[in-house]
PDB file of the backbone (N, CA, C, O) and the ligand in Angstrom, with CONECT records:
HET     ZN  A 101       1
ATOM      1  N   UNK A   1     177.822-116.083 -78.828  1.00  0.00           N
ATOM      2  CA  UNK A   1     179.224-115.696 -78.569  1.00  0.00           C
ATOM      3  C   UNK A   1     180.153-116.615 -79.365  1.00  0.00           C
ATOM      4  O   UNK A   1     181.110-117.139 -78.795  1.00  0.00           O
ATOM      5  N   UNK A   2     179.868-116.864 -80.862  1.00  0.00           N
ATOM      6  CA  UNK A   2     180.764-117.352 -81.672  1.00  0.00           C
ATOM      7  C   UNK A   2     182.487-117.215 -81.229  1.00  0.00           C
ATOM      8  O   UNK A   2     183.214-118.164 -80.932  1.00  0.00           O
ATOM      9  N   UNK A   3     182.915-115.624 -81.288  1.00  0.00           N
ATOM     10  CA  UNK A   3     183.982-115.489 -81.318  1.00  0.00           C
ATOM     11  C   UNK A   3     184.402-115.863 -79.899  1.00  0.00           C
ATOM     12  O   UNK A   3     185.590-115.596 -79.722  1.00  0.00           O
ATOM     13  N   UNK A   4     183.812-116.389 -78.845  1.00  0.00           N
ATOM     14  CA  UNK A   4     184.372-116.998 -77.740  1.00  0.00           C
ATOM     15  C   UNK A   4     184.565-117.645 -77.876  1.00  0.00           C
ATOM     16  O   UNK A   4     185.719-117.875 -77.514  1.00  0.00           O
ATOM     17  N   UNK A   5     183.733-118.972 -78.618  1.00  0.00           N
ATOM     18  CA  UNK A   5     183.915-120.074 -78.797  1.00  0.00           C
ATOM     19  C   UNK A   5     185.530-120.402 -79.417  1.00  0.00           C
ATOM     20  O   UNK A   5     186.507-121.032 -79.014  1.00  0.00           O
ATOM     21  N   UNK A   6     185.229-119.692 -80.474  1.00  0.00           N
ATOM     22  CA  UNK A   6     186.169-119.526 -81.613  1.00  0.00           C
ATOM     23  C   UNK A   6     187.965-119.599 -81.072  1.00  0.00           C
ATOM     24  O   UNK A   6     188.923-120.361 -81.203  1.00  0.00           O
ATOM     25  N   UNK A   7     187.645-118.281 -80.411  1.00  0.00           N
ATOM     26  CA  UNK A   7     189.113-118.358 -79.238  1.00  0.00           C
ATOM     27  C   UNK A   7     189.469-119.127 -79.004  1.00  0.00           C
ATOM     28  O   UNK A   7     190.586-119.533 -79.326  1.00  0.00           O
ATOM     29  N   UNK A   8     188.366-119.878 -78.080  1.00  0.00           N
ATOM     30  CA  UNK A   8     188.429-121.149 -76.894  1.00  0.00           C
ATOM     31  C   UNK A   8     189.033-122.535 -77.391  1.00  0.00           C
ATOM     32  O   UNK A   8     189.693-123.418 -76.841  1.00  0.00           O
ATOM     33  N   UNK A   9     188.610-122.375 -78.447  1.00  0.00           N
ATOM     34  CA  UNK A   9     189.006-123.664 -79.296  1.00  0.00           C
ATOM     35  C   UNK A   9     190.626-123.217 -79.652  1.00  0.00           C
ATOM     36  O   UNK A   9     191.523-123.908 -79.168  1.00  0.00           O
ATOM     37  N   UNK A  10     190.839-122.488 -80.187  1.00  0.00           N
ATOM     38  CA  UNK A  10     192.576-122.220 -80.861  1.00  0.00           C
ATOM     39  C   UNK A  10     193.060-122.802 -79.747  1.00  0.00           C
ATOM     40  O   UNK A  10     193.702-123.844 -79.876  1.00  0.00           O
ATOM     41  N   UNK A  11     192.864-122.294 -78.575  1.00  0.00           N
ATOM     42  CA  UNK A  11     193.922-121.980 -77.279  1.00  0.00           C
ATOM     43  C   UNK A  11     193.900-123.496 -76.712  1.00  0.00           C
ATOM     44  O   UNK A  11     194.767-123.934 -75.955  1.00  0.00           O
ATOM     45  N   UNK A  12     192.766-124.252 -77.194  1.00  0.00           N
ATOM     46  CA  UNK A  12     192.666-125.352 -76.313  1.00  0.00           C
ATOM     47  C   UNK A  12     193.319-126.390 -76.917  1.00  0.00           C
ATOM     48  O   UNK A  12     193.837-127.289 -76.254  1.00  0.00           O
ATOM     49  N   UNK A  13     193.361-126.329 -78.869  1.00  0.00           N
ATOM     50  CA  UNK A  13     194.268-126.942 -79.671  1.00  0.00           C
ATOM     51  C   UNK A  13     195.590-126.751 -79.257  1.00  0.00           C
ATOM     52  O   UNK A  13     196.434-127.646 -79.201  1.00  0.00           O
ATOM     53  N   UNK A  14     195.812-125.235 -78.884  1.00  0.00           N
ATOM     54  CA  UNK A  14     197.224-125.217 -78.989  1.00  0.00           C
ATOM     55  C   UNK A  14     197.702-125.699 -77.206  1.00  0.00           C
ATOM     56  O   UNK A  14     198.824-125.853 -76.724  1.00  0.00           O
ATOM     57  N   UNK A  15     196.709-125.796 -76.746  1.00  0.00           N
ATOM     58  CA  UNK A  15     196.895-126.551 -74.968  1.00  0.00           C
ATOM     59  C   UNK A  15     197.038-128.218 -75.515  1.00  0.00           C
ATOM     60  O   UNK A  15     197.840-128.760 -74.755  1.00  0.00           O
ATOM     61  N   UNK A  16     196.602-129.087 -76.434  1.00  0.00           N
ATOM     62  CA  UNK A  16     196.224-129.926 -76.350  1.00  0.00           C
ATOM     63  C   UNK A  16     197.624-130.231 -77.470  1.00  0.00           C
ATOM     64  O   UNK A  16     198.153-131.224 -76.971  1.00  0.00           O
ATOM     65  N   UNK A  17     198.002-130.049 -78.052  1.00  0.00           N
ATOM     66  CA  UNK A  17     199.313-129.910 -78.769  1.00  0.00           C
ATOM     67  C   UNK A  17     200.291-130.175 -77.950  1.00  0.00           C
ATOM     68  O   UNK A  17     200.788-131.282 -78.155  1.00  0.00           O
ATOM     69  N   UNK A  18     200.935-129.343 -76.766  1.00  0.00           N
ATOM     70  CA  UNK A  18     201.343-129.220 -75.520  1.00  0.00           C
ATOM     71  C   UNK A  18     201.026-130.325 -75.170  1.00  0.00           C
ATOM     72  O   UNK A  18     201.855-131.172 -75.504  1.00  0.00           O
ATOM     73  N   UNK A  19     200.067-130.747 -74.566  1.00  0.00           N
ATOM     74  CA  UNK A  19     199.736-131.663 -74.152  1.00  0.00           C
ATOM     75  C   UNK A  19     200.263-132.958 -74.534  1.00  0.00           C
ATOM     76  O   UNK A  19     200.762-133.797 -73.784  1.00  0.00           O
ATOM     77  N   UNK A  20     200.074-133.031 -75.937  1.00  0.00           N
ATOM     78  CA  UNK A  20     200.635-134.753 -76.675  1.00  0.00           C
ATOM     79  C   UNK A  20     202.022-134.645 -76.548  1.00  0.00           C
ATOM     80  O   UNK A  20     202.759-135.584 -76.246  1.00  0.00           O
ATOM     81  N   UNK A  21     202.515-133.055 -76.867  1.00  0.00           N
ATOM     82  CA  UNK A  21     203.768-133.773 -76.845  1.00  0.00           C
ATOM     83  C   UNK A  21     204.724-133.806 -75.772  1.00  0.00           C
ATOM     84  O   UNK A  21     205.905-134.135 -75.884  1.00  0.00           O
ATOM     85  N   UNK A  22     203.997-133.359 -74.480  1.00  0.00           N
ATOM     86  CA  UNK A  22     204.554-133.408 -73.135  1.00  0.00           C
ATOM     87  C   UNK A  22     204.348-134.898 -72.399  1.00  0.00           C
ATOM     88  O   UNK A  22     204.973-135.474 -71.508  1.00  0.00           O
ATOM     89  N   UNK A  23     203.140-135.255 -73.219  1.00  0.00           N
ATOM     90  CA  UNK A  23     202.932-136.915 -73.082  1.00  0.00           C
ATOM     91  C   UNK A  23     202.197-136.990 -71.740  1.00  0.00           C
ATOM     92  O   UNK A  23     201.982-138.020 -71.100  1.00  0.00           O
ATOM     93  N   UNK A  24     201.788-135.539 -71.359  1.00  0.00           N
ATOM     94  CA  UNK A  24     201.006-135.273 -70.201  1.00  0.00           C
ATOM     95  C   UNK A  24     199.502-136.152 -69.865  1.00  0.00           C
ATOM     96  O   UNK A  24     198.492-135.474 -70.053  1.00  0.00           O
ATOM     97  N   UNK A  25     199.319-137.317 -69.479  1.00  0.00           N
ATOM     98  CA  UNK A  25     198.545-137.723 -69.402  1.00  0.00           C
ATOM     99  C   UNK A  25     197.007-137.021 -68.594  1.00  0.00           C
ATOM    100  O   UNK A  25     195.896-137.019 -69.123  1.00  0.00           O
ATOM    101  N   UNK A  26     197.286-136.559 -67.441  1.00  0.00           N
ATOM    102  CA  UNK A  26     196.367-135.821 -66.978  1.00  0.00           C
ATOM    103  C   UNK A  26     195.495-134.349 -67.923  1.00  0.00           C
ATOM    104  O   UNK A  26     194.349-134.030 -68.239  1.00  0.00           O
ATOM    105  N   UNK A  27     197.138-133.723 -68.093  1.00  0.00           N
ATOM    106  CA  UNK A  27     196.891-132.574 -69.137  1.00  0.00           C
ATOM    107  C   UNK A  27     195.838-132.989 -69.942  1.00  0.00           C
ATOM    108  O   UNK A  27     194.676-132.586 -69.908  1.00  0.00           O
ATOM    109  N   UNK A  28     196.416-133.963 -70.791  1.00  0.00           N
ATOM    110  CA  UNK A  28     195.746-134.570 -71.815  1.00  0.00           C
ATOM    111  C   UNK A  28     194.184-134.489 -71.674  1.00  0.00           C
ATOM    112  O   UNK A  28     193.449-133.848 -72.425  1.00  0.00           O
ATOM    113  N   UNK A  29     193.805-135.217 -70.627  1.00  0.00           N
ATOM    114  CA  UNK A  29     192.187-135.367 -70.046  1.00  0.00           C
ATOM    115  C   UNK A  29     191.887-134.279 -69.691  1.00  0.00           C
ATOM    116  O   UNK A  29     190.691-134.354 -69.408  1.00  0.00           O
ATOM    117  N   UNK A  30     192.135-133.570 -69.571  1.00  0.00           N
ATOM    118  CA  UNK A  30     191.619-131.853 -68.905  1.00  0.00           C
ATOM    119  C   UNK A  30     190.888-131.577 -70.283  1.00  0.00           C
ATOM    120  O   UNK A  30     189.690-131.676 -70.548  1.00  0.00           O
ATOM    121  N   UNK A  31     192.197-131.115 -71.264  1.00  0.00           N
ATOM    122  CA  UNK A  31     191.927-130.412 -72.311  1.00  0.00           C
ATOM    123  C   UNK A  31     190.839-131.051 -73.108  1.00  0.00           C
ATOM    124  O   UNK A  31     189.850-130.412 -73.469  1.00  0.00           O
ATOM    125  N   UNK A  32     191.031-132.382 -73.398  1.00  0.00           N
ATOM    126  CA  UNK A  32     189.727-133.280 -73.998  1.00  0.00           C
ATOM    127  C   UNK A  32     188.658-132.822 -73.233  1.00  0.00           C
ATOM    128  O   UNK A  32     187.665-132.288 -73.727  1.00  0.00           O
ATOM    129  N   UNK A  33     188.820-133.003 -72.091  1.00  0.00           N
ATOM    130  CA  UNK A  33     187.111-132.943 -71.478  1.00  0.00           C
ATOM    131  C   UNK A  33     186.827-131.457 -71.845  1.00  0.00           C
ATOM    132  O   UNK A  33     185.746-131.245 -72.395  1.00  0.00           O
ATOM    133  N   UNK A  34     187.792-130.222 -71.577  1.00  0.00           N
ATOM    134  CA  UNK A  34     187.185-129.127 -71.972  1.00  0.00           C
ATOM    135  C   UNK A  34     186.597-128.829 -73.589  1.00  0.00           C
ATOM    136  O   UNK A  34     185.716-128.087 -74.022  1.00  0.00           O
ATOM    137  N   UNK A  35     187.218-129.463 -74.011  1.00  0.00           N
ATOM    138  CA  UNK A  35     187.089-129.790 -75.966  1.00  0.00           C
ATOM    139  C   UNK A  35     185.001-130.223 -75.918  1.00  0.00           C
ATOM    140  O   UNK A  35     184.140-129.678 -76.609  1.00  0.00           O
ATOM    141  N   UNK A  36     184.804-131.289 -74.907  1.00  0.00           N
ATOM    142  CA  UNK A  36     184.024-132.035 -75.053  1.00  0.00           C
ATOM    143  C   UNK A  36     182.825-130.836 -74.369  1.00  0.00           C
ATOM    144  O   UNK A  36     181.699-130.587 -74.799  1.00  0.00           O
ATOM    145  N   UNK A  37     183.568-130.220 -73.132  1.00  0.00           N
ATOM    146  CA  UNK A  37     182.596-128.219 -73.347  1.00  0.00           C
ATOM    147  C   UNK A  37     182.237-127.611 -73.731  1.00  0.00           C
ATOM    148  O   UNK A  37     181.243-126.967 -73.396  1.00  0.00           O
ATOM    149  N   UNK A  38     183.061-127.501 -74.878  1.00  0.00           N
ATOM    150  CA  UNK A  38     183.090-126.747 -76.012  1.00  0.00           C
ATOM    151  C   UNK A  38     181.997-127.144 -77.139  1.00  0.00           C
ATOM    152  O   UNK A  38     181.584-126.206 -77.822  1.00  0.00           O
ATOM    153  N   UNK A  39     181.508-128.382 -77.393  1.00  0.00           N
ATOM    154  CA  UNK A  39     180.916-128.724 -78.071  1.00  0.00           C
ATOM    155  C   UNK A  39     179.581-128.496 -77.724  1.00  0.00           C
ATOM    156  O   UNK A  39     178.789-127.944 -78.488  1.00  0.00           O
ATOM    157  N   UNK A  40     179.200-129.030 -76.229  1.00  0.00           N
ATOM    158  CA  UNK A  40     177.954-129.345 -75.710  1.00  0.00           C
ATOM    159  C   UNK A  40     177.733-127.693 -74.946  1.00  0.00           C
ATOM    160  O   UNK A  40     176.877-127.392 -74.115  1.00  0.00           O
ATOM    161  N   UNK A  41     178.576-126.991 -75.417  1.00  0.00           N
ATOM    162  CA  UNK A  41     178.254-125.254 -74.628  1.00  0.00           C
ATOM    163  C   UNK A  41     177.962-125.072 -73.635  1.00  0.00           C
ATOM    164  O   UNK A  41     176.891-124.645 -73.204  1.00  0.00           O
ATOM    165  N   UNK A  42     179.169-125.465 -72.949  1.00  0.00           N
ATOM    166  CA  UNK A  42     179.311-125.582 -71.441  1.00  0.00           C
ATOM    167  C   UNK A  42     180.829-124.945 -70.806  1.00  0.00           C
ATOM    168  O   UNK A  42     181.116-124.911 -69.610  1.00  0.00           O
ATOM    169  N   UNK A  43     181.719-124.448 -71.977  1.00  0.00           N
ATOM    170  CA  UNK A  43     182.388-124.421 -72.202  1.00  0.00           C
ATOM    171  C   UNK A  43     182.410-122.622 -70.971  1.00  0.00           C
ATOM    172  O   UNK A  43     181.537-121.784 -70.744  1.00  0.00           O
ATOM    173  N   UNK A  44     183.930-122.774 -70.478  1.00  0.00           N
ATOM    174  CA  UNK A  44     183.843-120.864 -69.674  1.00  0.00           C
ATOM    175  C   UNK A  44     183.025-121.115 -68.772  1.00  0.00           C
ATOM    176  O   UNK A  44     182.739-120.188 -68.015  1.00  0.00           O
ATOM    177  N   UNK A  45     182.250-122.743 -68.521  1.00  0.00           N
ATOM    178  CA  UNK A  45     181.052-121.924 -67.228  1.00  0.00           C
ATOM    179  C   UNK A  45     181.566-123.049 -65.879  1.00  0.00           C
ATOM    180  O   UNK A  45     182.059-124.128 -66.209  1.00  0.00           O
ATOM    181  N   UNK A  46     181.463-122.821 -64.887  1.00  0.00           N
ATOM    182  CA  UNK A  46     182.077-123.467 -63.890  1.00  0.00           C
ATOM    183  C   UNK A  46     181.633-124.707 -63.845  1.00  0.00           C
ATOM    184  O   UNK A  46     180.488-124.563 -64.274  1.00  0.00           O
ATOM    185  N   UNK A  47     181.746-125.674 -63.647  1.00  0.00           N
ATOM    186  CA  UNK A  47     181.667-127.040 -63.834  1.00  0.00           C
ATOM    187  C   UNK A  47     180.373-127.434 -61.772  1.00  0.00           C
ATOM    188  O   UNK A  47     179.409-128.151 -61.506  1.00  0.00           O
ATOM    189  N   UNK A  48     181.132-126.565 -61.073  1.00  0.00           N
ATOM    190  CA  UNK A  48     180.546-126.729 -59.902  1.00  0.00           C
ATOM    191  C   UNK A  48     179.530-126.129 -59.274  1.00  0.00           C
ATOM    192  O   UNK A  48     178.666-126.754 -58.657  1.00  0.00           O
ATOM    193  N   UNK A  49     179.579-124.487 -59.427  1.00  0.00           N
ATOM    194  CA  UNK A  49     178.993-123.266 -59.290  1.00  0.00           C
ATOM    195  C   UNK A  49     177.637-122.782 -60.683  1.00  0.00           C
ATOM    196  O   UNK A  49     176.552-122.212 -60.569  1.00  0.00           O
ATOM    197  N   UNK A  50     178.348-123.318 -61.860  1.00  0.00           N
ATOM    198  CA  UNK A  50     177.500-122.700 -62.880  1.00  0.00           C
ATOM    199  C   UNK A  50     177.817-121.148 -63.325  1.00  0.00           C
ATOM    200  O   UNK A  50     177.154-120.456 -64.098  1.00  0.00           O
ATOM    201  N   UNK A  51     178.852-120.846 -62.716  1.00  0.00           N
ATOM    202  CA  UNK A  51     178.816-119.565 -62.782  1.00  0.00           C
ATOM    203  C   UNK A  51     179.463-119.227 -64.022  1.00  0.00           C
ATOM    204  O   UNK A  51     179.699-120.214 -64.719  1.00  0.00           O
ATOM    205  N   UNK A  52     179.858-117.993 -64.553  1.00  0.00           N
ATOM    206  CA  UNK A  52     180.755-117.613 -66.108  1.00  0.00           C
ATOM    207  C   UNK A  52     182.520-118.238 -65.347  1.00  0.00           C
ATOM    208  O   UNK A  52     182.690-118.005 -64.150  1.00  0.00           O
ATOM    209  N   UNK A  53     183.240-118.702 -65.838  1.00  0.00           N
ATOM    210  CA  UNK A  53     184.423-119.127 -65.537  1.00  0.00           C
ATOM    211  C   UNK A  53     185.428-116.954 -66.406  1.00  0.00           C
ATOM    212  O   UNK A  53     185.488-116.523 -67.558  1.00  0.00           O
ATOM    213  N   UNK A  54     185.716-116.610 -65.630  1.00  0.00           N
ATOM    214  CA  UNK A  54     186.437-115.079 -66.081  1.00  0.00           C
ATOM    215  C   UNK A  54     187.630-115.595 -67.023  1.00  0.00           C
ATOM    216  O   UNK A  54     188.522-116.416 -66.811  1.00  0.00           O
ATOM    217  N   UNK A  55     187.283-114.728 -68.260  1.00  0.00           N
ATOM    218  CA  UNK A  55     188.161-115.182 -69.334  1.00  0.00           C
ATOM    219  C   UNK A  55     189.573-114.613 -69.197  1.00  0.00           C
ATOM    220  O   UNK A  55     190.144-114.346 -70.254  1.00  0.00           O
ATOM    221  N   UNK A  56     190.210-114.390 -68.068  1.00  0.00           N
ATOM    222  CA  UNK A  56     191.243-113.918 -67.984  1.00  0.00           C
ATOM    223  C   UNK A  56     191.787-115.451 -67.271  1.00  0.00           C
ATOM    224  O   UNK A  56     192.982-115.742 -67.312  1.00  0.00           O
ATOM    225  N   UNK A  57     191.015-116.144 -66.783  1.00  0.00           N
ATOM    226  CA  UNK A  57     191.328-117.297 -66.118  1.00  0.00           C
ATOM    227  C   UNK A  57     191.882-118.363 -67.104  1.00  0.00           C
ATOM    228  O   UNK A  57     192.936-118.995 -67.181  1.00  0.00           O
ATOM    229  N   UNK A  58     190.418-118.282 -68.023  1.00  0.00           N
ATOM    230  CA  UNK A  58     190.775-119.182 -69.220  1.00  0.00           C
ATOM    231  C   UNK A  58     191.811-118.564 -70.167  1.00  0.00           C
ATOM    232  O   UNK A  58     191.859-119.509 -70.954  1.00  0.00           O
ATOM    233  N   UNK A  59     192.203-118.157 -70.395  1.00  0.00           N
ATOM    234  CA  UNK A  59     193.741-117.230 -71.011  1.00  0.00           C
ATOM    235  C   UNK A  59     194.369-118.098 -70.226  1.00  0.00           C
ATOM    236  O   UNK A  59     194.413-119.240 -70.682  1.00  0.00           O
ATOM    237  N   UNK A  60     195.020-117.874 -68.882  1.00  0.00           N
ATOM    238  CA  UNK A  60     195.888-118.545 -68.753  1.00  0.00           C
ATOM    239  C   UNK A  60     195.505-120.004 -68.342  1.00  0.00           C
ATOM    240  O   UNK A  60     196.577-120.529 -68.040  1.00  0.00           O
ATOM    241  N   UNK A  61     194.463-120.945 -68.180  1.00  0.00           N
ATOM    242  CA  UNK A  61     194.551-121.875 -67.846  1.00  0.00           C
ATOM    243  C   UNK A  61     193.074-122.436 -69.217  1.00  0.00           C
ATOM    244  O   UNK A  61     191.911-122.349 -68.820  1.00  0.00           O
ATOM    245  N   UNK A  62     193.280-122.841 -70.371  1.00  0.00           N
ATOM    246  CA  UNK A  62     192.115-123.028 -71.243  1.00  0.00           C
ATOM    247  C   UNK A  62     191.413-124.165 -71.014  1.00  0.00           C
ATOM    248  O   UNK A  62     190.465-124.526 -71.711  1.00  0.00           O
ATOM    249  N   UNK A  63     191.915-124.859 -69.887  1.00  0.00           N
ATOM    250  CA  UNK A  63     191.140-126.310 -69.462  1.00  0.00           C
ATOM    251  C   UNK A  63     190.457-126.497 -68.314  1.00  0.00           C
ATOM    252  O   UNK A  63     189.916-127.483 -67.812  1.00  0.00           O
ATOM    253  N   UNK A  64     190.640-124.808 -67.829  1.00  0.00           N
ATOM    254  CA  UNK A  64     189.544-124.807 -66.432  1.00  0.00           C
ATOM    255  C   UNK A  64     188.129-125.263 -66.415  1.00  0.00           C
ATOM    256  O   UNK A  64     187.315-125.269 -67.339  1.00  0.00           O
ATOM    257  N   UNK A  65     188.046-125.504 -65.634  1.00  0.00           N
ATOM    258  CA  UNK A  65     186.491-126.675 -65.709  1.00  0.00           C
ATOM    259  C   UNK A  65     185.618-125.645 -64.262  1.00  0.00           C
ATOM    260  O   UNK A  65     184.401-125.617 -64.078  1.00  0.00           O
ATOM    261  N   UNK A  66     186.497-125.030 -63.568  1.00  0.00           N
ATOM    262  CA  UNK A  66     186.403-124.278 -62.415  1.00  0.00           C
ATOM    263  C   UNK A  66     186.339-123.025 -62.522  1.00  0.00           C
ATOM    264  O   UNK A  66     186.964-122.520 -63.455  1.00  0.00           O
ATOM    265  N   UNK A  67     185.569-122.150 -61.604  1.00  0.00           N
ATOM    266  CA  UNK A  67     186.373-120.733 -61.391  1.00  0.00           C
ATOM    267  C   UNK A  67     186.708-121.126 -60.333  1.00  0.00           C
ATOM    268  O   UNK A  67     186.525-122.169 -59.706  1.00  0.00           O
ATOM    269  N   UNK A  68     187.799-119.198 -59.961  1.00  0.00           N
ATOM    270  CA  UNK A  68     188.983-119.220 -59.062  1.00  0.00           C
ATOM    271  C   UNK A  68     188.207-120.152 -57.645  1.00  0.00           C
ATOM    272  O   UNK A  68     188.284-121.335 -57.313  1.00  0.00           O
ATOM    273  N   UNK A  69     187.672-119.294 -57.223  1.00  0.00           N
ATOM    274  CA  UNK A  69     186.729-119.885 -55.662  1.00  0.00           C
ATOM    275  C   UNK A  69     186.460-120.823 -55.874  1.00  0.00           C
ATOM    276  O   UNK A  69     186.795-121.373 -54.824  1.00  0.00           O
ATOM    277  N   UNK A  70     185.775-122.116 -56.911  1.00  0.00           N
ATOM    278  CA  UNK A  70     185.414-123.261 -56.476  1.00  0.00           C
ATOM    279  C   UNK A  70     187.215-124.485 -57.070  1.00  0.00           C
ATOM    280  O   UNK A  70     187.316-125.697 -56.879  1.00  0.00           O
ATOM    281  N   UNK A  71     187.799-123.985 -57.439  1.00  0.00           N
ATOM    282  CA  UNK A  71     189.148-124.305 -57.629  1.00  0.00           C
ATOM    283  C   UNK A  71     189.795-124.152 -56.262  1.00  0.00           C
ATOM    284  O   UNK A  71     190.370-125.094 -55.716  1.00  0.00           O
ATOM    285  N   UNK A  72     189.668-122.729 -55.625  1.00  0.00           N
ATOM    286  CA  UNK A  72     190.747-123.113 -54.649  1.00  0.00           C
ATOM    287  C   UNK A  72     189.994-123.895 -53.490  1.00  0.00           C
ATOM    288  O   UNK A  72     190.722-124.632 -52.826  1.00  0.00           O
ATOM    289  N   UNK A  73     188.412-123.843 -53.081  1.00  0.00           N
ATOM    290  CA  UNK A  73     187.904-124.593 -52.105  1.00  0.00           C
ATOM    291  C   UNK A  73     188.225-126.410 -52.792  1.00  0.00           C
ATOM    292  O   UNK A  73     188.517-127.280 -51.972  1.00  0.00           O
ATOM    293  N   UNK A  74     188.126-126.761 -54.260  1.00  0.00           N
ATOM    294  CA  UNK A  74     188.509-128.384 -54.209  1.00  0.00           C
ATOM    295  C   UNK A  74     190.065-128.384 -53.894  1.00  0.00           C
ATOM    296  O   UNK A  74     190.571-129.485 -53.676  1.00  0.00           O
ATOM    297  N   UNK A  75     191.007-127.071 -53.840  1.00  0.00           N
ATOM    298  CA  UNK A  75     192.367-127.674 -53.689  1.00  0.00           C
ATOM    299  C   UNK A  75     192.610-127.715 -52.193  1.00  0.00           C
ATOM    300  O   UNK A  75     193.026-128.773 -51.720  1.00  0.00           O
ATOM    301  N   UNK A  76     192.354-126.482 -51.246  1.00  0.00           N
ATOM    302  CA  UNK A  76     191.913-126.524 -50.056  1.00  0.00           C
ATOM    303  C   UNK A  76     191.758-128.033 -49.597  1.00  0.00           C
ATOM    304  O   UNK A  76     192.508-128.764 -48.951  1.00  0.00           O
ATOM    305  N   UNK A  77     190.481-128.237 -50.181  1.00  0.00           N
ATOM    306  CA  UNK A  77     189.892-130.020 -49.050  1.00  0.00           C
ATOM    307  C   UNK A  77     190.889-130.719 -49.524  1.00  0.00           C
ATOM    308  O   UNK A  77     191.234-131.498 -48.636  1.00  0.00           O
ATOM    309  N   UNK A  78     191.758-130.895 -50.785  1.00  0.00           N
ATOM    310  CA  UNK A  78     192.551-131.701 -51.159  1.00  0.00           C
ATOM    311  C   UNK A  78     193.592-131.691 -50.601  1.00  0.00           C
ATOM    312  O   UNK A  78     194.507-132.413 -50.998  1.00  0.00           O
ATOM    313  N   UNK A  79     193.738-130.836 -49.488  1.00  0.00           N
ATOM    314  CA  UNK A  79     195.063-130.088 -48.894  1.00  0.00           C
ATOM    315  C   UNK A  79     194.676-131.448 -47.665  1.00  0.00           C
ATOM    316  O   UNK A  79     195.303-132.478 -47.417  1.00  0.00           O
ATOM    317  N   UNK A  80     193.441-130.927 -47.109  1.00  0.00           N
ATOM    318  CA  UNK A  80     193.225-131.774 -46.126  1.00  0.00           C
ATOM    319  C   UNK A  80     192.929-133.395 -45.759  1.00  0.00           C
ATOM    320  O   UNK A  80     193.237-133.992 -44.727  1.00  0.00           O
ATOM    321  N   UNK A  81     192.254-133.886 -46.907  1.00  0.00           N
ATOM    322  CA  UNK A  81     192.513-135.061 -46.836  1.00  0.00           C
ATOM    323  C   UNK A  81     192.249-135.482 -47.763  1.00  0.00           C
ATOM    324  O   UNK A  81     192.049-134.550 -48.542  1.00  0.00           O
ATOM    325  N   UNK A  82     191.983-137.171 -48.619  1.00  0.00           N
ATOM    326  CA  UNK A  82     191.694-137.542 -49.903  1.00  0.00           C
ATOM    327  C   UNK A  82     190.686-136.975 -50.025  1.00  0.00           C
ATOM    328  O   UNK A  82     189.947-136.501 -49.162  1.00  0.00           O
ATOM    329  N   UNK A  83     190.527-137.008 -52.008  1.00  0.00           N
ATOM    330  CA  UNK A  83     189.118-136.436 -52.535  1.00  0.00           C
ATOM    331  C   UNK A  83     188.281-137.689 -52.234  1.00  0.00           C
ATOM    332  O   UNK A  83     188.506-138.890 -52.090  1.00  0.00           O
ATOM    333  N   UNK A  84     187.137-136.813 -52.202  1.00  0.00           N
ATOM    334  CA  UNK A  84     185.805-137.686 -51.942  1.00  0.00           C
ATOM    335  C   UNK A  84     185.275-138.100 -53.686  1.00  0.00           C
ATOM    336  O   UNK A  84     184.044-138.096 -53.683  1.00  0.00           O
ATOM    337  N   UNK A  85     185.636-138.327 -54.630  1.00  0.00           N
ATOM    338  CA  UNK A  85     185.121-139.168 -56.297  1.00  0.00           C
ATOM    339  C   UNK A  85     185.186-140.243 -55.580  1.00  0.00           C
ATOM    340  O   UNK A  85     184.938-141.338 -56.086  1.00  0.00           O
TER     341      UNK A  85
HETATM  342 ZN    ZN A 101     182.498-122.066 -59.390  1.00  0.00          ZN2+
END
């Protein structure tokens, strides 16, 4: 899936662009680590689940490391008390 890749990368340059010059520090680390996905082809797949991350997700968010469900269950517990890292 070249041309996924291919995508993935523009969108994540042009996230990571954004990024420097918002001076977004967090941003910043998202997009790197997804960059660092991208390389090791890990890139689109859920970071927690394993599952395909839905490329309508990554459209609008190119530094998801998550899909929707394991995103909203870490924001959920985060609702409730500190993260456990
Ligand atoms: Zn997941």
């Amino acid at each position: 899936m070249e041309e996924t890749d291919d995508w993935a990368v523009a969108d994540l340059e042009t996230a990571l662009d954004v990024a420097e010059v918002s001076r977004d520090a967090g941003e910043l680390a998202e997009v790197e680590a997804a960059l660092v996905r991208v390389a090791d082809g890990t890139y689109g797949t859920c970071v927690e689940c394993g599952e395909p991350i839905p490329h309508a997700r990554l459209a609008a968010s190119p530094s998801a490391a998550r899909c929707i469900a394991c995103q909203e269950r870490l924001e959920a517990g985060a609702r409730r008390g500190p993260p456990t890292l």
